[in-house]
MOPAC internal coordinates of N, CA, C and O (Angstrom, degrees):
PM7 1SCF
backbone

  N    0.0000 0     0.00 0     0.00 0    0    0    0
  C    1.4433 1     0.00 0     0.00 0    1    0    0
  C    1.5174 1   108.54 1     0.00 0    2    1    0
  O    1.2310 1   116.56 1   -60.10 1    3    2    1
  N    1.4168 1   124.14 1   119.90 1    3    2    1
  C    1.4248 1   134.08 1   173.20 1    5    3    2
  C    1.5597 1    85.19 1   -84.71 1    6    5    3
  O    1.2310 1   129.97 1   -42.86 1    7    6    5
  N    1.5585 1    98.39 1   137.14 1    7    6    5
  C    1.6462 1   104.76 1   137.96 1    9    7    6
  C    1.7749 1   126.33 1  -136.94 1   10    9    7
  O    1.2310 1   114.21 1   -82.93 1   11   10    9
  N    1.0489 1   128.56 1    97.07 1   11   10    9
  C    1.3620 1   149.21 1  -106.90 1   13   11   10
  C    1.8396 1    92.12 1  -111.62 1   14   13   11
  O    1.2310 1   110.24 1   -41.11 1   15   14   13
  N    1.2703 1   135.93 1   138.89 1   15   14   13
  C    1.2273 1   135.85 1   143.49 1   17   15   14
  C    1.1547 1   103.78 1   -90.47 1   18   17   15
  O    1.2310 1   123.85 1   -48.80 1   19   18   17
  N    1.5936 1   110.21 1   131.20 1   19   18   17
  C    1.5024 1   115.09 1   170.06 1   21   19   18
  C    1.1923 1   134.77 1  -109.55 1   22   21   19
  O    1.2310 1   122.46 1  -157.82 1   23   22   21
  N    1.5949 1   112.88 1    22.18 1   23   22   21
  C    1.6964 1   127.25 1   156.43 1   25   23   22
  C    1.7258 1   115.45 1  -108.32 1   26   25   23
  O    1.2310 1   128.44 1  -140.99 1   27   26   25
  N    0.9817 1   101.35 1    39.01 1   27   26   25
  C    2.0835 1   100.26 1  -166.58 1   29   27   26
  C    1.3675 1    75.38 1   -77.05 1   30   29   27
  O    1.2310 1   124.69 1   -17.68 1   31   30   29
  N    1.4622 1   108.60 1   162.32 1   31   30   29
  C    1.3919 1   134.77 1   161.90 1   33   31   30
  C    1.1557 1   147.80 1   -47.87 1   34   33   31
  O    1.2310 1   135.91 1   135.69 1   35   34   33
  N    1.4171 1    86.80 1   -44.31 1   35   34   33
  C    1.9329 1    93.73 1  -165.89 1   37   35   34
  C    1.9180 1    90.93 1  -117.33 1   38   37   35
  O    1.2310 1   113.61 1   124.69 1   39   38   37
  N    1.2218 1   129.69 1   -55.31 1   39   38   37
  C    1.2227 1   134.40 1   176.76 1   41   39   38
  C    1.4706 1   109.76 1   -94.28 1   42   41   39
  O    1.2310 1   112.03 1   -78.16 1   43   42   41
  N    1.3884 1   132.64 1   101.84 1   43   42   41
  C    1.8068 1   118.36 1   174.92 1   45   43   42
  C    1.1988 1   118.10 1   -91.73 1   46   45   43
  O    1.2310 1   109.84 1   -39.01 1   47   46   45
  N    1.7007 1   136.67 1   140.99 1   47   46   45
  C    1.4066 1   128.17 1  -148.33 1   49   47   46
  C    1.5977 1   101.44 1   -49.53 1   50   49   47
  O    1.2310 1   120.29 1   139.91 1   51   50   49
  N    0.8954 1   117.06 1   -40.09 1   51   50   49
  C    1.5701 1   106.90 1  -149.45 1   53   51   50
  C    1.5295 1    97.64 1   -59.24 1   54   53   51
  O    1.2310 1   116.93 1   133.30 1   55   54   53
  N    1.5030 1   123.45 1   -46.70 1   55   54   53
  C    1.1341 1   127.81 1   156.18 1   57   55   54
  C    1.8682 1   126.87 1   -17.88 1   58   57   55
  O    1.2310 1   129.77 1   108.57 1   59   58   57
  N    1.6917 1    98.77 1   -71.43 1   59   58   57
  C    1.8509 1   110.21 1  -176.88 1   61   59   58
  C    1.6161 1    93.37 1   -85.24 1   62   61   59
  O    1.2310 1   107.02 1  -163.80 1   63   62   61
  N    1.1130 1   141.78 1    16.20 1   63   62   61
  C    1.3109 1   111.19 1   157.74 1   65   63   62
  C    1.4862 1   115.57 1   -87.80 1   66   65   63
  O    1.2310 1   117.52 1   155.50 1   67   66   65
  N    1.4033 1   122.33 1   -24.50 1   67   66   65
  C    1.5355 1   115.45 1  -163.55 1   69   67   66
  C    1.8043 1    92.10 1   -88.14 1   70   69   67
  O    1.2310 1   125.77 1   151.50 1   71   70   69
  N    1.4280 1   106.51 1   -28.50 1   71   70   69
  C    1.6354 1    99.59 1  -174.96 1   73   71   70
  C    1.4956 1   108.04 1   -68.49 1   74   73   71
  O    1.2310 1   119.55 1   123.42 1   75   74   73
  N    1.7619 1   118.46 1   -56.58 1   75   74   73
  C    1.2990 1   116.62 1   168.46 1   77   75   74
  C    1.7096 1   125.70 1   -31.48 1   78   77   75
  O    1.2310 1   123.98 1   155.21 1   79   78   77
  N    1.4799 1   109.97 1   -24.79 1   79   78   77
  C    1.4246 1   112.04 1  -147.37 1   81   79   78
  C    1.4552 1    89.75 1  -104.33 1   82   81   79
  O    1.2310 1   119.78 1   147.28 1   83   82   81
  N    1.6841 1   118.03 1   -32.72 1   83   82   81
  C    1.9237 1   120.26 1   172.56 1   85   83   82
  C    1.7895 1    78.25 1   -82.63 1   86   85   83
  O    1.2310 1    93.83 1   -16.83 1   87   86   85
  N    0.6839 1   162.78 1   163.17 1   87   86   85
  C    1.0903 1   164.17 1    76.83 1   89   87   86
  C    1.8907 1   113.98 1  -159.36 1   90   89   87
  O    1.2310 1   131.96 1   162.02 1   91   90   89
  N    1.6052 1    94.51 1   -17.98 1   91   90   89
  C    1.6435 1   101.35 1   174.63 1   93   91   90
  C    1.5743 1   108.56 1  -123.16 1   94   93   91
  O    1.2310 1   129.30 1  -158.24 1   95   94   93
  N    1.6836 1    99.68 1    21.76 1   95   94   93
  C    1.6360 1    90.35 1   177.16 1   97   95   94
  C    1.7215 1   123.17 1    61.58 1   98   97   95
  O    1.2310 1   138.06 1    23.69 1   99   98   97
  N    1.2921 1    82.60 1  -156.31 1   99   98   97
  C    1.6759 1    88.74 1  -179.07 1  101   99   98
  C    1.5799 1   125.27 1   -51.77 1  102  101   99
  O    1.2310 1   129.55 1   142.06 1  103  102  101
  N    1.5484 1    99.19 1   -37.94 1  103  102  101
  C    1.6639 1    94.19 1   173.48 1  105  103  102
  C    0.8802 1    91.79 1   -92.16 1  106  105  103
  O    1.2310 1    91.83 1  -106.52 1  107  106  105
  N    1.3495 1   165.20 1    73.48 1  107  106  105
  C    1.6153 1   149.15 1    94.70 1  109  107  106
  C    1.3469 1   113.64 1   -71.14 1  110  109  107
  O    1.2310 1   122.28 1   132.33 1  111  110  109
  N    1.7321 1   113.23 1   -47.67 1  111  110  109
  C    1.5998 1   110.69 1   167.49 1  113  111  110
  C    1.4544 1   127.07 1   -41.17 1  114  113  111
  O    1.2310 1   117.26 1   157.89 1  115  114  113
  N    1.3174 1   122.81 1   -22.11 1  115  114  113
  C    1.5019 1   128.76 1  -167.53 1  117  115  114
  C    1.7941 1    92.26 1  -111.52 1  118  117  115
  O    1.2310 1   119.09 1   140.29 1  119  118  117
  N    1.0943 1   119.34 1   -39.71 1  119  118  117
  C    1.4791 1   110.83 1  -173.84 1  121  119  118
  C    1.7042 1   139.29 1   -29.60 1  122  121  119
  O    1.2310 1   115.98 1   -82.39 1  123  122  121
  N    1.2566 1   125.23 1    97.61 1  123  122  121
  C    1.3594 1   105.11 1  -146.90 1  125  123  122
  C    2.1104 1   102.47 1   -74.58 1  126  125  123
  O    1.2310 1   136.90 1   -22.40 1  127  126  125
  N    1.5584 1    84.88 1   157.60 1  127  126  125
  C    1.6069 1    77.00 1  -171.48 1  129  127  126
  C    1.9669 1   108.91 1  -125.84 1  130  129  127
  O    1.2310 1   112.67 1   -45.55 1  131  130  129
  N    0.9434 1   131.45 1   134.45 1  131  130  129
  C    1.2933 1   132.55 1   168.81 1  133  131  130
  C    1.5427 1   111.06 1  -100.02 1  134  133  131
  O    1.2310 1   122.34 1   -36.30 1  135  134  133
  N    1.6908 1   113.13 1   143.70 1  135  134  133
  C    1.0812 1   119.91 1  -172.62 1  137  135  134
  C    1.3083 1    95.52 1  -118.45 1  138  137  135
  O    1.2310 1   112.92 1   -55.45 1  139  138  137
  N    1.7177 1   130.98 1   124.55 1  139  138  137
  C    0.9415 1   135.39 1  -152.36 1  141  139  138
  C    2.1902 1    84.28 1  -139.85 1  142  141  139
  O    1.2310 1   126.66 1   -57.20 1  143  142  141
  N    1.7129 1   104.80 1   122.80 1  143  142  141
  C    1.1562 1   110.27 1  -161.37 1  145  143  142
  C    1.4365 1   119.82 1  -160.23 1  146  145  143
  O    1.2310 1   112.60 1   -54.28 1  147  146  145
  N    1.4132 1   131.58 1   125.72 1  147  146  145
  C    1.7699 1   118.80 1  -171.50 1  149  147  146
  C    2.0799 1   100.32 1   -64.49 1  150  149  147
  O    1.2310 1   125.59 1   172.21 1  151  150  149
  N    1.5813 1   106.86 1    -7.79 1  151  150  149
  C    1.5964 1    99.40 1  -175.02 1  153  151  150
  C    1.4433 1   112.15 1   -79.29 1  154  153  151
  O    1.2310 1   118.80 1   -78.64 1  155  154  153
  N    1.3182 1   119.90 1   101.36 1  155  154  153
  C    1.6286 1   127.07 1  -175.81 1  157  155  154
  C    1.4205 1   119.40 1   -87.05 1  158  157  155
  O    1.2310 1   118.55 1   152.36 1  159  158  157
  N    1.2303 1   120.38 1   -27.64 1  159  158  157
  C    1.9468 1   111.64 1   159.78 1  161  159  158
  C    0.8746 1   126.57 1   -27.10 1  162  161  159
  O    1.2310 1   122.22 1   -34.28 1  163  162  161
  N    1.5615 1   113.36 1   145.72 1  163  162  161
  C    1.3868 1   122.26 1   165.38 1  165  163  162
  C    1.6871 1   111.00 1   -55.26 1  166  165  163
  O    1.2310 1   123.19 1   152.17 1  167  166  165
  N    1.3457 1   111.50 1   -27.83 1  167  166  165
  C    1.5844 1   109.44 1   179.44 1  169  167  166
  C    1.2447 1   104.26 1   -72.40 1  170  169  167
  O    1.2310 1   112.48 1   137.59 1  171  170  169
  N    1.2790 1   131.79 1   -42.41 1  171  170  169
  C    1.4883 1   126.15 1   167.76 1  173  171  170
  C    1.4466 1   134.63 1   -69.72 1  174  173  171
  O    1.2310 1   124.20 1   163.58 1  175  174  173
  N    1.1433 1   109.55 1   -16.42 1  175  174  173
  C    1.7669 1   110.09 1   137.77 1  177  175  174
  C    1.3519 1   136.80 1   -78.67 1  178  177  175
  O    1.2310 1   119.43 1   155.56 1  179  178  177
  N    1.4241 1   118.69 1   -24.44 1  179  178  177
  C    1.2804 1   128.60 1   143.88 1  181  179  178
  C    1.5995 1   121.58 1   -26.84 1  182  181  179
  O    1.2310 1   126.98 1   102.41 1  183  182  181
  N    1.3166 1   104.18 1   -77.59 1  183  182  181
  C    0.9809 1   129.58 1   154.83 1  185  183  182
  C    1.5425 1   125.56 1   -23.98 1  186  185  183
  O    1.2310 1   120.06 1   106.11 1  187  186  185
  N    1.0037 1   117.50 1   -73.89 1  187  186  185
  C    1.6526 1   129.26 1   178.54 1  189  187  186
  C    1.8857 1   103.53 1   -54.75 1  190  189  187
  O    1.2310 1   121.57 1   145.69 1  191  190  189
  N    1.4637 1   114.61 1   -34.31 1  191  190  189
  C    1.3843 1    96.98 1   178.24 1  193  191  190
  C    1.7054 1   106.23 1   -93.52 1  194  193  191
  O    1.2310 1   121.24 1   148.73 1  195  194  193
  N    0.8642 1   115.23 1   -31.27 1  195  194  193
  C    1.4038 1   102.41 1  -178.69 1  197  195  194
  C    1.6161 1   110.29 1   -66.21 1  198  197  195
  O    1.2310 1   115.72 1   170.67 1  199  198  197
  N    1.1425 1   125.73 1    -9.33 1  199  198  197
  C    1.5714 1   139.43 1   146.43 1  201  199  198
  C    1.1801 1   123.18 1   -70.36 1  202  201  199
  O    1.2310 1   126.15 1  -168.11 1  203  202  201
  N    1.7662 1   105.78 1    11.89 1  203  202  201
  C    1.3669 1   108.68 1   174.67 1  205  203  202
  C    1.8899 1   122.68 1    50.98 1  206  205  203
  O    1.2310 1   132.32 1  -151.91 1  207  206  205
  N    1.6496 1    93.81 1    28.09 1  207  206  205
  C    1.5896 1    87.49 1   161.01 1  209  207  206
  C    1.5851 1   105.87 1   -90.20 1  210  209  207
  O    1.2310 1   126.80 1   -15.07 1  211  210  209
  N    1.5014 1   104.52 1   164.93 1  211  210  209
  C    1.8846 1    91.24 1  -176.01 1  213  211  210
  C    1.6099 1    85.91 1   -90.32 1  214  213  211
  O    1.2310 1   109.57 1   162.40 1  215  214  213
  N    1.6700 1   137.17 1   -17.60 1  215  214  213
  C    1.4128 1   111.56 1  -168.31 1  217  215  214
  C    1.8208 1    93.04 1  -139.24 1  218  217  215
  O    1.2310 1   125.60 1   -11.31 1  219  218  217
  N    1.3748 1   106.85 1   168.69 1  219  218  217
  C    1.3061 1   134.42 1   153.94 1  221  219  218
  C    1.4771 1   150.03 1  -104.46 1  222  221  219
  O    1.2310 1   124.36 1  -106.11 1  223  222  221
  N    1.2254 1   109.23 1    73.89 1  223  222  221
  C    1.8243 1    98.47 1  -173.01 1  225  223  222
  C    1.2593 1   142.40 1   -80.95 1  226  225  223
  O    1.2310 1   107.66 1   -75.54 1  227  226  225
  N    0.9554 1   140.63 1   104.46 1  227  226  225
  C    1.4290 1   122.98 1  -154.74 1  229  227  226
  C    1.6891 1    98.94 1   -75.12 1  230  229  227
  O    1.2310 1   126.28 1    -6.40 1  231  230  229
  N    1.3916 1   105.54 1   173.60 1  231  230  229
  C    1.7111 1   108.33 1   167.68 1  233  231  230
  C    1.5015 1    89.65 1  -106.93 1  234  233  231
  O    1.2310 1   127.78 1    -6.98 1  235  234  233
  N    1.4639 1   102.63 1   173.02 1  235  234  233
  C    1.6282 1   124.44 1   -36.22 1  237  235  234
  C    1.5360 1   115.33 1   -74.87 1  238  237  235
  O    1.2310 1   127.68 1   -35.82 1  239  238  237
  N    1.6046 1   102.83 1   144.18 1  239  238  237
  C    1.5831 1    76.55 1  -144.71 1  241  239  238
  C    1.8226 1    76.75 1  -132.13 1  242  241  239
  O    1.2310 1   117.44 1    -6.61 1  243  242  241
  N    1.3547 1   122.48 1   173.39 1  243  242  241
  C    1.6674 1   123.32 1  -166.85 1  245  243  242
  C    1.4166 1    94.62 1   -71.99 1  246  245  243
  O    1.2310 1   106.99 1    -9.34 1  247  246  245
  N    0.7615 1   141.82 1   170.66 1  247  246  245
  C    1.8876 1   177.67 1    91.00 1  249  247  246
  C    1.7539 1    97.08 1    -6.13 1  250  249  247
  O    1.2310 1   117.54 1   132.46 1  251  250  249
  N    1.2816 1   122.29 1   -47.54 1  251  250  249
  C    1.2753 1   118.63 1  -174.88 1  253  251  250
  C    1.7684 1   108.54 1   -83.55 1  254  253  251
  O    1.2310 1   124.87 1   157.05 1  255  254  253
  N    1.4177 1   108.25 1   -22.95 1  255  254  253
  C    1.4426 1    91.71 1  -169.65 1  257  255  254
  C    1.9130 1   101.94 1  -101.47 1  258  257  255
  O    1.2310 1   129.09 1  -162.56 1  259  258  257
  N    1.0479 1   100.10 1    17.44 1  259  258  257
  C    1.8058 1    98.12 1   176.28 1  261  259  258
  C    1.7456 1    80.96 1   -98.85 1  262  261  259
  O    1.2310 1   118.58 1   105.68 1  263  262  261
  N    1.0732 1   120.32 1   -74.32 1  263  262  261
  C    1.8579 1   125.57 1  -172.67 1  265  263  262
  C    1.2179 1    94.02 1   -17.36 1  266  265  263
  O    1.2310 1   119.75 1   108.48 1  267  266  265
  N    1.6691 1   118.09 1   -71.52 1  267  266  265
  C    1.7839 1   139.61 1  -164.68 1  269  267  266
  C    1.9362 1    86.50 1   -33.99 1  270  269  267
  O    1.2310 1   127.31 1   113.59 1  271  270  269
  N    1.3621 1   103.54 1   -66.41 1  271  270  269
  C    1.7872 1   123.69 1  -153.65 1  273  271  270
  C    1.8308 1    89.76 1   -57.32 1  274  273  271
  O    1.2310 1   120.20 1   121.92 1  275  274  273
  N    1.2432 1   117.23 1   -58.08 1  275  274  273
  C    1.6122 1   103.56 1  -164.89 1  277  275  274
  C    1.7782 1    98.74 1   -67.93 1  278  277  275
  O    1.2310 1   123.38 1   137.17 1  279  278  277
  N    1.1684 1   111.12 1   -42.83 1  279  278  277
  C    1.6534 1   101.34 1  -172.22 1  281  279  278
  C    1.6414 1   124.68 1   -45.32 1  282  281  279
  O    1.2310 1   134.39 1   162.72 1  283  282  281
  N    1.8792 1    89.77 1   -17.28 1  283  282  281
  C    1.5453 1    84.01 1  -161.25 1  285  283  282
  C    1.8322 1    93.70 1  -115.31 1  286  285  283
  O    1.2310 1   119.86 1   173.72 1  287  286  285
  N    1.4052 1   117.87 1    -6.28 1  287  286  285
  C    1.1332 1    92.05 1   176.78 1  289  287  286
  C    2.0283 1   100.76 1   -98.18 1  290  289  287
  O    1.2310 1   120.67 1   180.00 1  291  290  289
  N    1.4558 1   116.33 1     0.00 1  291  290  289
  C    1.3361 1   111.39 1   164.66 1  293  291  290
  C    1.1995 1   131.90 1   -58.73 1  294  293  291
  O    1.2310 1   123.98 1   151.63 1  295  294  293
  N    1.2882 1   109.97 1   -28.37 1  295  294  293
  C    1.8743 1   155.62 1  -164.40 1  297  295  294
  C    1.7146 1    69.18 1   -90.22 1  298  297  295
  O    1.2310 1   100.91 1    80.57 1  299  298  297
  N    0.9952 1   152.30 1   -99.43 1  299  298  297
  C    1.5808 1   138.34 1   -94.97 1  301  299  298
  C    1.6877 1    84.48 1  -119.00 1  302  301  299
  O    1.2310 1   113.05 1   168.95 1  303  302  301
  N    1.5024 1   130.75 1   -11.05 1  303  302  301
  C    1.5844 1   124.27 1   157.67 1  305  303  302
  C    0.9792 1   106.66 1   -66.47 1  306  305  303
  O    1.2310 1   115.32 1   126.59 1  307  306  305
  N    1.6674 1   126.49 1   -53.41 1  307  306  305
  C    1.5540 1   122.70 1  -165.45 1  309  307  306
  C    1.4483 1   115.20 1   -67.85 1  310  309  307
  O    1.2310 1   125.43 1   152.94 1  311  310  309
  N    1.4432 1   107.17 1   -27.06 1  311  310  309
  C    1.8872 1   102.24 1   166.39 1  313  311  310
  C    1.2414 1   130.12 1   -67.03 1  314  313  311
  O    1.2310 1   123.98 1   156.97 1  315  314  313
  N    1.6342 1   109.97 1   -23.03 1  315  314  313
  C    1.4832 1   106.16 1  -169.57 1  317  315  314
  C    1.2627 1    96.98 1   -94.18 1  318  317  315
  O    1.2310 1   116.07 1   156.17 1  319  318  317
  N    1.5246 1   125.08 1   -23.83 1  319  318  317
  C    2.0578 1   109.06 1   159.06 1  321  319  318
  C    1.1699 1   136.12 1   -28.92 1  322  321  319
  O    1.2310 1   120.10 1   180.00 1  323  322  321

């Protein structure tokens, strides 16, 4: 499970996800990824999946609903194995 800030400085997710994802091979292609970001638009969730994250979070966002988000897209990696 990536969970990605997508305003860092020097590298921004959209950037380390495609490197992370050549960089672990085959299980990087399947790896599910969350884009965790102060950009809250609908264009910026747009965005985040067509970057092939499977989710979008805006800040500030609960502690319970990122947990909720990895539990269930861990749940929906381990099925498609």
């Amino acid at each position: 499970m990536l969970v990605l800030d997508i305003g860092m400085p020097i590298e921004d997710g959209y950037e380390l996800l495609p490197r992370l994802r050549r960089e672990l091979g085959a299980d990087g292609r399947t790896l599910p990824a969350i884009a965790l970001t102060g950009f809250a638009g609908a264009s910026d969730s747009e965005r985040a999946h067509a970057a092939n994250f499977q989710a979008h979070v805006a800040k500030p966002f609960e502690m319970t609903t990122v947990c909720d988000l990895i539990a269930a897209l861990a749940s929906q990696a381990r099925r498609l194995r």
